[in-house]
N, C-alpha and C positions, 0 to 999 in steps of 0.2 A: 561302686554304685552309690548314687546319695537321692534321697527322697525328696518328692517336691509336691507343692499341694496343688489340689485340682483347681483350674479355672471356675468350676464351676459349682463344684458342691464344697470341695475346701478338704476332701481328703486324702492322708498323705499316699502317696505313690512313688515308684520306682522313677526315677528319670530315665530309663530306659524302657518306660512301656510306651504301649504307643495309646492305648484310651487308656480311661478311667476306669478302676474295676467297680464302681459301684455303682457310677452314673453312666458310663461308655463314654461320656465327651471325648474326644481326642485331643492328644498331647501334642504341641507344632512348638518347634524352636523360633524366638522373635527377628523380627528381621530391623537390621540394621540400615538405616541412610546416612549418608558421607555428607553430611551439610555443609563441613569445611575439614578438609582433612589435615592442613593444618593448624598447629594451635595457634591461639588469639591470644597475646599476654599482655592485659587491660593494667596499665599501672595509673596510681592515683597519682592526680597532678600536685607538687607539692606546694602548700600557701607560701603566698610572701609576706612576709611579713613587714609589716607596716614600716619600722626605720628602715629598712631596706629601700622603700620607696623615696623617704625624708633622705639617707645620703643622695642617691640618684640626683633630686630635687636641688642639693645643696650644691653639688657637684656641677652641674647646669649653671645655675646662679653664675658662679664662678667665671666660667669660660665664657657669659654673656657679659660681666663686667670688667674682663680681661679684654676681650672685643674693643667695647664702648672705649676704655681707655688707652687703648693703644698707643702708647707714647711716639711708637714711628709714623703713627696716622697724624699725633698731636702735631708730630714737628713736622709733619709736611702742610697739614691743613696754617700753622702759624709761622712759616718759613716765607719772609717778602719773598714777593715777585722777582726782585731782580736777585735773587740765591735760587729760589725753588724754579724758577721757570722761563732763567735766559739762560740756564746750561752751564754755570758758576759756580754749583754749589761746592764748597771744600770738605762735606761729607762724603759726598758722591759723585760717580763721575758719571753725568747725565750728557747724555745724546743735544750736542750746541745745535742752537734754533740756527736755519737757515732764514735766511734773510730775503725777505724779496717783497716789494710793494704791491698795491692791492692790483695797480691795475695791470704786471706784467705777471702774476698768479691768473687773473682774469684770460689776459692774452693766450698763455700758458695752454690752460684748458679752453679754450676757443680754438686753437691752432691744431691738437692732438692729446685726445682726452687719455689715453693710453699712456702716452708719454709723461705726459706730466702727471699722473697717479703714481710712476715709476719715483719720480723725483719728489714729490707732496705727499699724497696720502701713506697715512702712516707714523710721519715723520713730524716732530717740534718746529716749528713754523714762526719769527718774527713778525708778524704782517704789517706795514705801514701803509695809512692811505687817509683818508676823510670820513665821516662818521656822517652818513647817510641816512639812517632812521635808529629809534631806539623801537625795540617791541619788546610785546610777550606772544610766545606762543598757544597753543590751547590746553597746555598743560603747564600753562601761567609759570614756564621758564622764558626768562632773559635771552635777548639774542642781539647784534647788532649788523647794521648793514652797511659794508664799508661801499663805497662810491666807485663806481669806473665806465667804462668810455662809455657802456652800456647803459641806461640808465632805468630798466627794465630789469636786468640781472645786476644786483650788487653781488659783494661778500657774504656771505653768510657766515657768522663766527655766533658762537652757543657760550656762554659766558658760565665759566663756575659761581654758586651759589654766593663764594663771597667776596665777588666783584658788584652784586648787584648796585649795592648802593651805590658806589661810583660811575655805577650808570644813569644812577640817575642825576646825574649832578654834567653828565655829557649835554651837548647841543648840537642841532645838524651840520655841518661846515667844519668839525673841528678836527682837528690834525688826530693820530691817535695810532699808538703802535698795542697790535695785541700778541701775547706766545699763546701759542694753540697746536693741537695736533690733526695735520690735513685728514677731512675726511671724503674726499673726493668732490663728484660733484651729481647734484641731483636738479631736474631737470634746468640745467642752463647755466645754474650759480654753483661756483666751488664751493663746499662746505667746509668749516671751523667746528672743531669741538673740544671741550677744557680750557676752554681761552680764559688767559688773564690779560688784567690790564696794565703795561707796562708803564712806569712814573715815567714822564720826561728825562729822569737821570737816574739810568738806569746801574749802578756801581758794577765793573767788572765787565757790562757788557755792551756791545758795539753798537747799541740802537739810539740814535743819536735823538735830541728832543727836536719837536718841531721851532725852527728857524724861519726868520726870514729874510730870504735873500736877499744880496745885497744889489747895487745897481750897478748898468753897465750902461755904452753908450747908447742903448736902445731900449733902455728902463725908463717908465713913467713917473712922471712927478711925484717924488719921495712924498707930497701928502695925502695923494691916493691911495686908499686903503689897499692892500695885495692880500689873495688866500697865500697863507704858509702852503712853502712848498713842502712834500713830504717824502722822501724815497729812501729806497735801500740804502745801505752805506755804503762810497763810493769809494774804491782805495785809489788816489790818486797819487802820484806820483810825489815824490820827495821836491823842495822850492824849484832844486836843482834843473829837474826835469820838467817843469809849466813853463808854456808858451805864454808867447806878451799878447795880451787881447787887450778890448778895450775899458775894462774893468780891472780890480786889482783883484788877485788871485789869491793872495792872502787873506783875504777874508772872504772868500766861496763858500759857502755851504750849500745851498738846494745843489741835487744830483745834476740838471743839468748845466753848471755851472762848474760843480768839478769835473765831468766829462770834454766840457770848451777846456779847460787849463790844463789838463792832461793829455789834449791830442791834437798834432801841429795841425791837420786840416783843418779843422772843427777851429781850432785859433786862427786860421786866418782869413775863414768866414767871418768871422765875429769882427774881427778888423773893418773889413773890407765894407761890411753890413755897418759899420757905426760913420764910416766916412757919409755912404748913401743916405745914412739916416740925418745926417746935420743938415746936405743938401736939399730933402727932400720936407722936411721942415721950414725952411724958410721959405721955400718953391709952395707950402701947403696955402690955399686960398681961404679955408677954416680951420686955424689950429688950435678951436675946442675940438673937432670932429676929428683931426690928425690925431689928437692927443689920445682919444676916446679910443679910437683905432687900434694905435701902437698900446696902448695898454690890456687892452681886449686879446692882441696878439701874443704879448710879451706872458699875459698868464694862463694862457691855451698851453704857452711851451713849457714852465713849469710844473703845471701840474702833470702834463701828458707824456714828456719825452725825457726816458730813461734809458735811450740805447743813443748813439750815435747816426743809426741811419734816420730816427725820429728828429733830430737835428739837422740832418743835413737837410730833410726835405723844409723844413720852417724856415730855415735860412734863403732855401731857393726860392721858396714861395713870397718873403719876406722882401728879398730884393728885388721881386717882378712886382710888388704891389708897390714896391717905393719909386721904380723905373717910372711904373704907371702914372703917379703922382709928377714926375718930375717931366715927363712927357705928355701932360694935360689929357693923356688918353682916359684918365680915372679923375674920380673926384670923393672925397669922404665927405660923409658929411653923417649927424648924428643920428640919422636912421639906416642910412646904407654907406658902412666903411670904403665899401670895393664896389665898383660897378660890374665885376665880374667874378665868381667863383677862383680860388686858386688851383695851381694845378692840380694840385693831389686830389681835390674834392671828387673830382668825377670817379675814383678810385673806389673811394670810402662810400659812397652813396649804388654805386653797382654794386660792390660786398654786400651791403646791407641788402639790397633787392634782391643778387640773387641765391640768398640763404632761403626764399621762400617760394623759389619756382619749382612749380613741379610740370616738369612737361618728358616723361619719358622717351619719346620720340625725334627729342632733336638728334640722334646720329644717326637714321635713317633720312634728312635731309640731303637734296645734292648744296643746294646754297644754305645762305646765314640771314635772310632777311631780318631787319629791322621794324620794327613797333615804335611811333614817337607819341609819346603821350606829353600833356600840358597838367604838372603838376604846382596846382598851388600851397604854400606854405605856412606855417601858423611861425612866429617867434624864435617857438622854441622847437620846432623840427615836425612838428604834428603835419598831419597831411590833412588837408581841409577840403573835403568833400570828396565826391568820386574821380580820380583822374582821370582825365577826358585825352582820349586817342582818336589825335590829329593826323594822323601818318600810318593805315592799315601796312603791315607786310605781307600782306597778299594771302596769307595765311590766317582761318579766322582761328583755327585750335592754339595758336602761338599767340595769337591778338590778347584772347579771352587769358590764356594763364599766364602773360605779362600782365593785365590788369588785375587778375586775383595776386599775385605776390605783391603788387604796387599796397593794393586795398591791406595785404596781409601785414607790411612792413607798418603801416600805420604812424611811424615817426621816421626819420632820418638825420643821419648825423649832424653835428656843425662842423663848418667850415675851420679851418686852422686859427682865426680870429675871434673864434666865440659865436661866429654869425652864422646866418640859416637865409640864403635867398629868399624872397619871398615868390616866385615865382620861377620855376623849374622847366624846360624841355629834355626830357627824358625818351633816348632811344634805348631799346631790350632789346637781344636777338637770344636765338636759341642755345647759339653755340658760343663757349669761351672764345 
């Protein structure tokens, strides 16, 4: 038994009574609430103490100034271009730039975007072509536009930081090979990123400086200025294996000239083409405007034709505009070379129109009727006013969106000669 005091008067009592004997209050045991039954174990959080935070501090410093100097950043940022970035280097063994010119990268992805991301994007890239515009973007980086058949979609190549100045020191027309890493293409133009600018001579690596070709029987007056030609490197065959054309072969450089001296067809076009071109020359009635002509033609082929089948069609077109000349049926003269378009043009000029028809309904057609519209020309390819449809196809919904792709095309190619008719009859129909 142990004694406890009253609630209420304060004297001692039995802890087993149940009141109070002197006041009667009653004796109740407390009652207990479980607020958290189990324990809470509050520990103090320990200080840090101040050098603790100065090493931390120090230690940071360190690995931000180990960053900044990077000696493998230093030597890649001061490693010329023809080590760091034509795939040479003797440190390391870097992924070799493919080689391929602006406007058969262009082709490339015009043909099958899919594909040619397979083969480009991703990958160290040589690119050779013409220097088409210098910019900046909106985030006042450097960018350049290399030139191609397009002239709406260039190159896009994105210049590293320490190329800029040499860009600025570029001009529109100029030859110019960049290494870059493809980055596909967005809407329309292939894109370039990390590009540098390759020197003319480049040490160790296959990207040859811009030249300029040399003449053949069908080359204009050595004191007419010519664009340098510019293309991929062509591997042409050993003295052994060049065909006799009518130029000398040992001295070829632009791409379609080592392609003539590397392939017996291709050589005896060029033959065959310089006899018709001697004839057709003294047959010419104006030979400033013959001259004008063939030189106009002669640098259409250089710049543009880097395959074989781009040759054979120049040549064939080439010999029907000389036949023409020599058969009075044509006449040059300094505004209009040809009296008539060459073959291929009808080709290039349907491509270009119908990339912009939208008419979902020509396969429920039984026939292909035809739309002729009368389109006039500016110069340089522009379409100059609304083309006027001369020749309904009987269809107005076919009518109407051959005229929207006509209006949409808004320019059109030139001709294999540089030239642009100045006046066009164009039929469209719905179906290939």
């Amino acid at each position: 038994m142990a004694l406890i005091k009253c609630m209420e008067c304060g004297t001692e009592i039995s802890d087993k009574a149940s009141a109070c004997v002197k006041c009667g209050a009653p004796v109740g045991k407390p009652v207990v609430l479980s607020i958290n039954p189990s324990p809470v174990i509050v520990q103090e959080r320990p200080k840090t103490r101040p050098w603790a935070w100065i090493t931390f501090g120090i230690i940071g410093l360190v690995i931000l100034i180990g960053v900044i100097n990077d000696p493998d950043k230093k030597a890649r940022d001061d490693t010329p271009v023809s080590a760091q970035d034509t795939g040479t280097s003797p440190a390391a063994a870097v992924e070799p730039a493919i080689h391929v010119d602006s406007a058969r990268l262009f082709a490339d992805y015009s043909a099958n975007e899919v594909s040619a991301d397979l083969k480009y994007k991703g990958h160290r890239l040589a690119v050779s072509g013409v220097v088409q515009s210098i910019n900046k973007d909106i985030t006042d980086d450097t960018y350049l536009k290399l030139a191609t058949e397009n002239e709406f979609m260039g190159i896009h190549a994105d210049l590293k930081k320490q190329y800029v100045s040499q860009a600025a020191s570029l001009t529109k027309g100029q030859p110019i090979t960049v290494i870059c890493t493809g980055a596909g293409l967005m809407i329309g133009s292939p894109m370039l990123k990390d590009c540098a600018i390759a020197p003319p001579e480049s040490s160790g690596a296959a990207i040859p400086a811009p030249t300029q070709p040399q003449g053949d029987a069908t080359t204009p007056n050595a004191n007419v200025a010519q664009p340098q030609a510019f293309g991929p490197p062509t591997a042409v065959a050993d003295k052994a294996e060049m065909f006799e054309t009518s130029f000398d072969c040992t001295k070829a450089k632009s791409t379609p000239e080592l392609l003539i001296c590397g392939d017996q067809e291709l050589a005896t076009l060029d033959t065959r083409l310089a006899q018709l071109f001697a004839q057709a020359k003294a047959a010419a009635p104006d030979k400033q405007a013959f001259t004008e002509g063939n030189r106009r033609a002669w640098n259409w082929r250089e710049q543009n034709c880097t395959d074989k089948t781009c040759l054979v069609t120049w040549y064939t077109d080439r010999k029907q505009n000389l036949t023409n000349i020599l058969n009075g049926s044509a006449r040059l003269s300094a505004a209009q070379p040809s009296s008539s378009p060459s073959s291929s043009y009808g080709a290039r000029v349907a491509a270009a129109v119908r990339s912009n028809v939208v008419f979902p309904d020509a396969d429920l057609l039984s026939g292909n009727p035809a739309a002729e519209f009368d389109v006039r020309l500016a110069p340089d390819g522009v379409i100059l006013g609304s083309p006027k449809l001369i020749k309904s196809s009987g269809l107005p919904a076919w009518d109407e969106a051959a005229l929207r792709a006509l209006q949409k095309t808004e320019r059109l190619p030139r001709d294999i000669d540089g030239r642009v008719p100045p006046d066009l009859i164009i039929d469209l129909r719905p179906k290939l």
